[in-house]
N, C-alpha and C positions, 0 to 999 in steps of 0.2 A: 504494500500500500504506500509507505515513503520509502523516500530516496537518499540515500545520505545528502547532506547540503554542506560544503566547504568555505559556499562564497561570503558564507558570512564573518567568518574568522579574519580578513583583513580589513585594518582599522584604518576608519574613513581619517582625513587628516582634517574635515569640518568637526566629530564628533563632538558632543560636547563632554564628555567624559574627560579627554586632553585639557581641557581649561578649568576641569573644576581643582580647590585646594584637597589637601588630603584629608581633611575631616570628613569634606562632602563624599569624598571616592569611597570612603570606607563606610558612610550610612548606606551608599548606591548599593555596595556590594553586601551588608547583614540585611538590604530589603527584599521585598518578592521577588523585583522584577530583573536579580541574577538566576533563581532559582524558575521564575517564567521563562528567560533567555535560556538557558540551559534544557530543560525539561520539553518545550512545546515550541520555540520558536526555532528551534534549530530542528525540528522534524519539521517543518512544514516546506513542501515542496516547491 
């Protein structure tokens, strides 16, 4: 039913991840929407 997806692994140089400080990097990454990315956005084809 899916297909592996690769192209999402290269990081865009607009991101806004790159420009936030590392307090905010590190709220980004204990929130859902690492474990969203991980779990259900990388299986979508």
């Amino acid at each position: 039913m899916f297909r592996k997806n690769n192209k999402h692994r290269q990081q865009s140089f607009f991101e806004s991840s790159r420009w936030m400080g590392k307090s905010a990097q590190d709220k980004l990454a204990k929130s859902w929407a690492l474990l969203f990315y991980e779990h259900i956005y990388t299986q979508i084809d």
